[in-house]
N, C-alpha and C positions, 0 to 999 in steps of 0.2 A: 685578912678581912677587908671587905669591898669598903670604901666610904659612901655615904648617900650625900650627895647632892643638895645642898638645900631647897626645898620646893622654889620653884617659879611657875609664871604664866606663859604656857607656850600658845602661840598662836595655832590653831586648826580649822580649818574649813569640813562645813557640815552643810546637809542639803535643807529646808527649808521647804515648804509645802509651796507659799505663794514669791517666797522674795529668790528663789532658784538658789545657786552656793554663796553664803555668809563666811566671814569669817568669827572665830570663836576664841575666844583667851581663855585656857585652859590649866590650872594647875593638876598634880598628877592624881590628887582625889578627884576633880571632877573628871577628867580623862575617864578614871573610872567609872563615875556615875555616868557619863555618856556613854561608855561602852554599853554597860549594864542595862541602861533602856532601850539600847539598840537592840541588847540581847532579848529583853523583854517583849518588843515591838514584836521580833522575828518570830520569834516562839507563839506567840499570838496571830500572826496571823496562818503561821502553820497551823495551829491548832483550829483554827474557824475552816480551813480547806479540807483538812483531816474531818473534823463533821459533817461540812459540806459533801464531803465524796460519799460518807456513809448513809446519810438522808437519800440521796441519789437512788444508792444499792439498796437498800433498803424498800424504795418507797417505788422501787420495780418490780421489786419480789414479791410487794404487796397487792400491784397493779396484774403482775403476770397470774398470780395465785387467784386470784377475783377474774380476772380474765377468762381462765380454765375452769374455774368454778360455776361463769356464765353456761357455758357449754357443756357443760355437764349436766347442766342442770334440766335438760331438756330431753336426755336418754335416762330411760327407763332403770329404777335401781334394780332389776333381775340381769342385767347386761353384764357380761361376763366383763372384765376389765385389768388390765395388766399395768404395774410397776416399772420400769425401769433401776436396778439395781447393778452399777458397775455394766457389763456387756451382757445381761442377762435380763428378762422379763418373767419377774414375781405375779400370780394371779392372787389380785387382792379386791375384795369388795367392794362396789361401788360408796357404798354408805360412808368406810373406812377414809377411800378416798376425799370424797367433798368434807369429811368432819378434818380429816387432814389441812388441806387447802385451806380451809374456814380461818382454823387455827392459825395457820400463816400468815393469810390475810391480817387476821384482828392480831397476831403480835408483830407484823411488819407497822399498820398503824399505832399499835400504841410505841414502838420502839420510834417511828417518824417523829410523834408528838415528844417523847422525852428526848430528841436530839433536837427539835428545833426549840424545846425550853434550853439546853444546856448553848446551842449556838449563840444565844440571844443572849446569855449570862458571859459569853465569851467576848462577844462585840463588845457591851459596854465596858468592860474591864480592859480592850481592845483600844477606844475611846480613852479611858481616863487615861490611860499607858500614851497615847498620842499627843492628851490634852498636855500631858506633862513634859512630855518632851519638849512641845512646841513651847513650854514656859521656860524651862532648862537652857534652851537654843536663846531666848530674847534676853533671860538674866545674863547670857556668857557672852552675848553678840558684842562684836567690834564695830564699830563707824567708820567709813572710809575714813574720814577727817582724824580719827584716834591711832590708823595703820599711818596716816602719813607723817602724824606727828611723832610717832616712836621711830619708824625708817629713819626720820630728818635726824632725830636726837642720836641717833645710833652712825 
């Protein structure tokens, strides 16, 4: 059976928004707790890119559908009119088509609106996760003056 160690303070360097690398006195639960916000930060701001891409996709398919929709809208509903299906062209009713499109449209926007609510919900939770790092980083920061006097003592 392994023995543990009894905790100490290790020294770590971390990066710091304005003051560039700090150093950090660390015992092995904070070790974790920093990890763990690290892991938090990352996962967040994946998760704001991850919506970001989809608002994107989304808010094209919306734009292209209203685009074709435009254009359509200008020939005649007796105009014969074809599908695209795999490498094949279905004859499908104009009517069918724009009520299709329509659809698209209005659920590309309303999907745009409920991601850029869920983005917004993700930033500031994004925020607090930073806010608290940055407090984690200033309760564990070292002083140049406090590195040189443990060096000298050692």
């Amino acid at each position: 059976m392994r023995r543990r160690r009894p905790s100490r303070k290790l020294p770590v360097l971390a990066a710091a928004s304005m003051a560039g690398l700090v150093q950090l006195e660390l015992d092995d639960k904070d070790k974790d707790n920093f990890k763990e916000l690290q892991d938090s930060i990352t996962e967040a701001q994946r998760e704001i890119a991850g919506i970001t891409q989809k608002m994107r996709t989304r808010n094209a398919e919306a734009k292209h559908a209203e685009l074709t929709l435009e254009e359509l809208s200008t020939i005649d509903d007796s105009t014969r009119t074809y599908e695209q299906v795999g490498k094949m062209f279905l004859m499908k009713p104009l009517t069918d088509l724009k009520a299709q499109l329509n659809e698209t449209k209005e659920s590309g926007q309303k999907e745009v609106a409920s991601l850029t609510d869920q983005k917004k919900h993700r930033e500031e939770a994004f925020t607090k996760l930073n806010d608290d790092f940055q407090e984690f980083v200033k309760a564990h920061m070292v002083t140049a003056e406090e590195t040189a006097e443990k060096s000298s003592k050692d």
